[in-house]
Structures are given as C-alpha cells and as structure tokens.
Backbone bond lengths (Angstrom), bond angles and torsions (degrees), N, CA, C in turn:
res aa  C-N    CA-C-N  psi(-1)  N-CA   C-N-CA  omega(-1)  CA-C   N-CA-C  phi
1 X - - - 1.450 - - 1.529 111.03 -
2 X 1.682 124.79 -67.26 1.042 122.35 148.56 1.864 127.47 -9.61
3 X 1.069 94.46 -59.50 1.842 99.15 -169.40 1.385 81.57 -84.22
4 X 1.510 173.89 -76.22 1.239 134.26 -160.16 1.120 108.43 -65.86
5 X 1.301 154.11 -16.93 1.345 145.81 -177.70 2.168 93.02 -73.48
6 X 0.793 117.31 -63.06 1.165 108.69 170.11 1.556 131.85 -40.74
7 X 1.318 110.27 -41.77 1.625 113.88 -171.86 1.885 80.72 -76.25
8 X 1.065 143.95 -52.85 1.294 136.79 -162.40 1.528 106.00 -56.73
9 X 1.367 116.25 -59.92 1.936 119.21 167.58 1.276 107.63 -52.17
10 X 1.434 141.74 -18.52 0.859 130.90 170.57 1.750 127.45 -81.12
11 X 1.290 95.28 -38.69 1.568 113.19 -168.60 1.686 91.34 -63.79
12 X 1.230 99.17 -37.36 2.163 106.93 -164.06 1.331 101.07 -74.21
13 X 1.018 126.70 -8.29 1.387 122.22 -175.70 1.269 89.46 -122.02
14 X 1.320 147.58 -15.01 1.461 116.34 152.12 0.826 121.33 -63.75
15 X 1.706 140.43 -26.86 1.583 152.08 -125.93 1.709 72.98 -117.74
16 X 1.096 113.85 -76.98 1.901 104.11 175.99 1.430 107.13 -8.12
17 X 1.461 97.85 -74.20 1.786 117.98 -151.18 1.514 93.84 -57.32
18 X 0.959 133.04 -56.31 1.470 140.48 178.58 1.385 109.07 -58.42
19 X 1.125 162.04 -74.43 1.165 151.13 121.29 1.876 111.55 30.95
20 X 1.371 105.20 -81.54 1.641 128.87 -170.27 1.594 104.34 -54.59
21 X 1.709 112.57 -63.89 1.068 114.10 164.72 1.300 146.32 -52.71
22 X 1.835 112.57 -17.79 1.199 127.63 166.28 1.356 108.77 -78.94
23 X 1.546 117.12 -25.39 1.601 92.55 -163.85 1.693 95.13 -104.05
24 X 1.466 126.17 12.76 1.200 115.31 155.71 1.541 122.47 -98.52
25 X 1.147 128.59 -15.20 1.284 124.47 162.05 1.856 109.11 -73.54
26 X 1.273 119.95 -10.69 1.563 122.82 -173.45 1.308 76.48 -90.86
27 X 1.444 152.72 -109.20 1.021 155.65 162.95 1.753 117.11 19.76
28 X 1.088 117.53 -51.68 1.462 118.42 160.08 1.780 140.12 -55.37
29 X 2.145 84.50 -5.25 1.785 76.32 176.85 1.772 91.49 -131.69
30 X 0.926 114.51 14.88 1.784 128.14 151.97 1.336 100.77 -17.14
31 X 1.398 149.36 -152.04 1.335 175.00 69.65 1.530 137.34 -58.31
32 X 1.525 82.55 29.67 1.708 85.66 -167.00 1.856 106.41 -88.70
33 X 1.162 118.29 134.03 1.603 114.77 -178.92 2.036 113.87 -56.36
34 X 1.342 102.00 -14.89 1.487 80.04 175.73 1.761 105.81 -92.75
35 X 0.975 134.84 9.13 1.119 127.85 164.39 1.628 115.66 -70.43
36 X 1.083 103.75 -17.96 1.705 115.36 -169.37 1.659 94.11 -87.37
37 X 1.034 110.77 -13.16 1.927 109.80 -152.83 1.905 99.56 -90.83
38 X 1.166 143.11 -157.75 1.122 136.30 -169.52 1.502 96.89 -148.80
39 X 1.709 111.49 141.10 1.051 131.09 -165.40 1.602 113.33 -54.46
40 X 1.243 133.71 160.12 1.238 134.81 161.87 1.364 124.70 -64.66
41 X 1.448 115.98 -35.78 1.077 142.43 -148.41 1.578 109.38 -90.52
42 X 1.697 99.38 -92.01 1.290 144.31 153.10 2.158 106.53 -53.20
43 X 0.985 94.76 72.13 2.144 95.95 -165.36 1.713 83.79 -48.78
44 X 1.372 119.83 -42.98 2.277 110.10 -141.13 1.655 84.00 -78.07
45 X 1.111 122.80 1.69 1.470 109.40 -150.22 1.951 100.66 -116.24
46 X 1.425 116.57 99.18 1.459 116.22 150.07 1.489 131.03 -33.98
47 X 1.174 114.52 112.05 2.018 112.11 -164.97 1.517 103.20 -53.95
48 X 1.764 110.17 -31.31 1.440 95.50 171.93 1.681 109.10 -64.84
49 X 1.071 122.62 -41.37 1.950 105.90 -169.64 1.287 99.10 -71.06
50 X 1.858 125.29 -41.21 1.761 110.46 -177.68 2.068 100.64 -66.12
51 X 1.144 131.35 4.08 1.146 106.33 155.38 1.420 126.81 -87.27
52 X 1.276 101.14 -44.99 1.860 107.12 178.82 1.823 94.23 -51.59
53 X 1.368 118.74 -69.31 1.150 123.15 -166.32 1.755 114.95 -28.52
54 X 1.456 116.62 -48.74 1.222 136.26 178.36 1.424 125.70 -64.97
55 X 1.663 96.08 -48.17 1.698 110.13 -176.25 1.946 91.82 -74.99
56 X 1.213 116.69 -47.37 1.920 108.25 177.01 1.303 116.17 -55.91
57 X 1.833 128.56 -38.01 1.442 119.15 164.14 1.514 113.08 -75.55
58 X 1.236 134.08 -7.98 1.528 125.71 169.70 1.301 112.73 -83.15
59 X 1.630 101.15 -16.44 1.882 89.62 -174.56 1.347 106.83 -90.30
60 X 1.720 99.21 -39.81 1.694 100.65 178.16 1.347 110.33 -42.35
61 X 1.668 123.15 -53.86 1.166 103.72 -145.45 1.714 96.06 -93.94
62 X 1.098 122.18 1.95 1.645 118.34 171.77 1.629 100.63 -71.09
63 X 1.597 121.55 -48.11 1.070 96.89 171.59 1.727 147.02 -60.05
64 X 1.891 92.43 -8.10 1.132 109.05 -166.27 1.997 110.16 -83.04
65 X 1.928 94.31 -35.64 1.226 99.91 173.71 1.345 112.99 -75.80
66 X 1.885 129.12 -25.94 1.330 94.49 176.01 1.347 120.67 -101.99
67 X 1.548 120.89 25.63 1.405 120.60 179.78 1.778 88.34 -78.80
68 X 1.401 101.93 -82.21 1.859 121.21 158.51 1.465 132.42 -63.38
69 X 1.270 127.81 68.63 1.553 128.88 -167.66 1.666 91.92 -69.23
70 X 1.585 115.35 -29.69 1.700 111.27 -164.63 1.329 103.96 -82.34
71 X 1.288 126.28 -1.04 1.564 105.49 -144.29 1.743 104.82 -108.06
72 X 0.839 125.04 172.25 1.832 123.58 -171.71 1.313 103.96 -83.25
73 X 1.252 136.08 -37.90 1.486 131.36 149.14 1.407 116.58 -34.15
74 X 0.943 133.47 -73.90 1.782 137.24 147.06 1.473 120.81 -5.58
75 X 1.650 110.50 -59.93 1.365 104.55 -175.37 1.580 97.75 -77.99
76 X 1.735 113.27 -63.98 1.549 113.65 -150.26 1.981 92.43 -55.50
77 X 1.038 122.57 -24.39 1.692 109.32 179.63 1.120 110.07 -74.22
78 X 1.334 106.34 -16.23 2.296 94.94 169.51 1.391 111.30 -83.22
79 X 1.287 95.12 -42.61 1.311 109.88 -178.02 1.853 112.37 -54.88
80 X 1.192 126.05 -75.79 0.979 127.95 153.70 1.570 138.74 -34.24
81 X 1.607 126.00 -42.18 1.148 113.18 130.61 1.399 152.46 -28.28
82 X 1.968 108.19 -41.09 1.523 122.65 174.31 1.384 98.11 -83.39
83 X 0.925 132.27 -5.41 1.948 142.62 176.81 1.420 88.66 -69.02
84 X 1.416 109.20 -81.21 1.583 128.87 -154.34 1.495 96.60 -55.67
85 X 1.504 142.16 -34.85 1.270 127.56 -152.55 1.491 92.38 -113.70
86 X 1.325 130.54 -18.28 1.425 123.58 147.62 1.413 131.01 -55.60
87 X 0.966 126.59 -37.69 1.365 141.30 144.66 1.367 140.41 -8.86
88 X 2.100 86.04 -69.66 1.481 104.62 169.95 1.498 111.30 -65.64
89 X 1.406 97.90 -58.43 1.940 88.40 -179.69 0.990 118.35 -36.30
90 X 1.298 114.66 -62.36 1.773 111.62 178.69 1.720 129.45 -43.91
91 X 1.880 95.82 -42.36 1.480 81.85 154.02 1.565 128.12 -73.44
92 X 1.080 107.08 4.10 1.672 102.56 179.48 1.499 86.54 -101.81
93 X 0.797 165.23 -43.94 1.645 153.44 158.86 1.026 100.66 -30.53
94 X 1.583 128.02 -76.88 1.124 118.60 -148.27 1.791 116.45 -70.47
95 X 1.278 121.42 -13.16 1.611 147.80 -177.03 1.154 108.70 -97.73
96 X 1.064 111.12 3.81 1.780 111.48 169.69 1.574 115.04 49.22
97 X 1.273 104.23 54.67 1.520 115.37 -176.95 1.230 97.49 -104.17
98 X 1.419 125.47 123.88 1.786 129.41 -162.35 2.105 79.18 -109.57
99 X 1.017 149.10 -101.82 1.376 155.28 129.22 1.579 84.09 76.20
100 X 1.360 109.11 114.72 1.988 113.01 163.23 1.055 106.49 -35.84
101 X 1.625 126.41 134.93 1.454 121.12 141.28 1.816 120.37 -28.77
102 X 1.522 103.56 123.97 1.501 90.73 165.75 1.588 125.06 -101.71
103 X 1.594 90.99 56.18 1.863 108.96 178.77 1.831 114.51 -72.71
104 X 1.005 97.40 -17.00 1.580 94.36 165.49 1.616 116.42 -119.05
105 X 1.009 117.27 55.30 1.480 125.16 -164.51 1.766 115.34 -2.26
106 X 1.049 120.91 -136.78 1.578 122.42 178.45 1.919 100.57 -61.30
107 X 0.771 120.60 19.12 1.673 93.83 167.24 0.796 117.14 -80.53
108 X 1.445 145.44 -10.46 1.659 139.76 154.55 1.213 119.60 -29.34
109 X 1.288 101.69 -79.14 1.735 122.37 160.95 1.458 111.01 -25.01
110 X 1.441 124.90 -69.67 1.748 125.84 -166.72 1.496 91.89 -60.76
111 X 1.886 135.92 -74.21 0.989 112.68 179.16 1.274 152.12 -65.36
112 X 1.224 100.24 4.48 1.805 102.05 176.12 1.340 110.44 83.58
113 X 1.605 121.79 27.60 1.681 102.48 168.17 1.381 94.16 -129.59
114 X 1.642 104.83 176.15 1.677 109.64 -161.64 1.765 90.40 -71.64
115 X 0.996 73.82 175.57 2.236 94.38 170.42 1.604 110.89 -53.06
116 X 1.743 88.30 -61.84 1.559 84.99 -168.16 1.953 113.08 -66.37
117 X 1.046 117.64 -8.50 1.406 124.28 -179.13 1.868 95.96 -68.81
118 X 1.452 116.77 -35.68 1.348 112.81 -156.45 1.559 91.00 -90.97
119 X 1.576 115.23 -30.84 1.233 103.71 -168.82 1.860 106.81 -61.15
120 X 1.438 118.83 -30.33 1.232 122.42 -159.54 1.585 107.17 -69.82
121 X 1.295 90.90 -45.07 1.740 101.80 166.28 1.288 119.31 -59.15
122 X 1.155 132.39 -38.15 1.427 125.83 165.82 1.684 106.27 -58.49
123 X 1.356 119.98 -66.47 1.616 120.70 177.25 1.561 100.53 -32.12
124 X 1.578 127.62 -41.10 0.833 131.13 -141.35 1.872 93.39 -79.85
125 X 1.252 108.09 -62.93 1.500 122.80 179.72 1.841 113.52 -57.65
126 X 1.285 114.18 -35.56 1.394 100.05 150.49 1.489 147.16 -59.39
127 X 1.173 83.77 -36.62 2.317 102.22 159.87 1.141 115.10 -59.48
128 X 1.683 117.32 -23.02 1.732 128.48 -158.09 1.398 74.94 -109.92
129 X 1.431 145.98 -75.78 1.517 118.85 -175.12 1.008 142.87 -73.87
130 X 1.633 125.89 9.30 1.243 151.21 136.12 1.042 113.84 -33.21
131 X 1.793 106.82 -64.59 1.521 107.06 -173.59 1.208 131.77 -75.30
132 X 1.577 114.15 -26.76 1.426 131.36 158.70 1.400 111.64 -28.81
133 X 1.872 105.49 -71.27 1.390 115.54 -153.74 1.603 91.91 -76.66
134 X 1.363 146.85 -11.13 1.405 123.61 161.01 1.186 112.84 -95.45
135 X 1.369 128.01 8.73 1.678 122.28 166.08 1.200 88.76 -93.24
136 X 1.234 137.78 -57.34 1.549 120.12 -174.13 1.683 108.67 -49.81
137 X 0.982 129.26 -72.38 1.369 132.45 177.30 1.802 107.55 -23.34
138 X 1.471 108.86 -53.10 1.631 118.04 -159.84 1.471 90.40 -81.69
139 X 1.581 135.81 -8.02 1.525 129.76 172.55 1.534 112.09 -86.44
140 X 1.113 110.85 -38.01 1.272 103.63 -168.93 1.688 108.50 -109.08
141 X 1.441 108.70 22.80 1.768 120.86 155.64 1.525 111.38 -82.25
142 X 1.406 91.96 -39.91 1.082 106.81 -170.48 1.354 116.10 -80.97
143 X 1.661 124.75 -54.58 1.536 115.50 153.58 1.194 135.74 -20.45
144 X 1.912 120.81 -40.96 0.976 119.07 -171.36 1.515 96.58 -100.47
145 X 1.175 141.84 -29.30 1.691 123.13 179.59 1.625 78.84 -72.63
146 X 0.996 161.24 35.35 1.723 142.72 170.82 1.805 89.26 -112.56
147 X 1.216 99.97 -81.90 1.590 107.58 -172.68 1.186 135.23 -107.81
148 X 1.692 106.08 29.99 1.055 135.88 159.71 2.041 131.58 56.66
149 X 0.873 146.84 -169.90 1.404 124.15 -159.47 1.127 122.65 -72.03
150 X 1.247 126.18 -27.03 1.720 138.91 -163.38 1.935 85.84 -81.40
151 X 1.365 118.67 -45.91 1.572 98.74 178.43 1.183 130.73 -76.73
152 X 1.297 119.27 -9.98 0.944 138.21 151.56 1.882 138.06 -69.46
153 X 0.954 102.77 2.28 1.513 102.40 -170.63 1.705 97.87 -115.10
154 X 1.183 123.83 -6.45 1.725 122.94 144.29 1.220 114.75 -62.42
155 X 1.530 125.81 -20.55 1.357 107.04 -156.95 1.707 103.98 -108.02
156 X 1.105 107.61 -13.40 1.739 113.83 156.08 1.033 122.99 -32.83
C-alpha cells in the first residue's frame, strides 16, 4: 500500500516538475529586458540562462521521477533539487534581495496575479516537494526494515 502511495507522490511531483520547468524555459525566450539583466544571487548568471538552466534540470529530473518514481535517483534528485532551491532563497535572504523570487518565470504575467502571489506559490510547491521527497525516503526505510533486503532490491 505504502509503495503505491509513494509511486503516486512521486509521479505528482514529477507532473509539477514538468509543468514548473516548462513554463520557465517558455518564459526564458519572452522579450522582457529583465531577462537580459543578471541574477541577484548567482551575479555570472543572466536570469534568462538561470531559467533555461533550471526549467532543463526540472524536466530532466521529472522525467527521471516518472520513468523511476522507486528508484534513489528519483528521491536524492528531489531531494537535492529542494536543497539547491533552498539555498537560493536563503541567498536572497541573506543579500537583502526584497524583489519576488523569479521561480516561476513569467507566469505571473500569463495569469494575472502580482509577483509576490507567484512567489508564495513557488515557496509553496517547494514545501509540497520537500515533503514528497522525505515521505518517499520515510516509505521505503520503512519498507525495507518491514520486508527486509531481498524486497527491497526491486525497488532500486
């Protein structure tokens, strides 16, 4: 029960990632002048290339979670992803960058809500794949102290 409850948190947070990552690489060939401008964060890095850059590791690894939702590639890439984008905020905390995250690239704009509404939703979807990638992790600790290594070595 567990291990389909998992492949399902998993698949949804690929379908996210795929989703998120598409609409920031769509967003990256926009014409808007702050795409041309250079990150707050990341200084060498143009927000247009930290978008492509971001929206290509969200797609890769969505494809990666829904080819393999079970597999440790699957988790440690969510996991590690919610690392990397925790990170940035913090350097935008710590740099005193007041300016929305631009984690959902132009979708503000297409839907009609302010920035900071989109930024919250992004915070928001990182908490939701946060929690994924440690419920996945806390399922399949638990699978294997349950039914021990031999059932476990399919799910790699």
């Amino acid at each position: 029960m567990f291990i389909k409850l998992n492949k399902i948190l998993m698949r949804s947070a690929a379908c996210l990632l795929a989703v998120v990552g598409a609409i920031k690489i769509i967003s990256a060939f926009s014409g808007v002048r702050y795409l041309s401008e250079f990150d707050p964060v990341l200084n060498f890095l143009t927000n247009r290339t930290l978008l492509l850059l971001a929206g290509g590791v969200e797609l890769g690894l969505a494809a990666v979670i829904f080819l393999r939702p079970e597999s440790w590639n699957a988790r440690y890439g969510l996991l590690a992803l919610c690392f990397m984008f925790s990170v940035y905020r913090l350097g935008m905390m710590v740099l005193g960058v007041h300016s929305p995250c631009p984690c959902l690239g132009r979708a503000s704009d297409w839907l009609h809500i302010k920035p900071h509404s989109a930024d919250r939703i992004a915070f928001s979807l990182l908490i939701g794949f946060s929690l994924i990638a440690i419920t996945s992790f806390v399922i399949h600790i638990t699978n294997s102290a349950l039914c021990g290594p031999a059932r476990t070595q399919n799910i790699k």
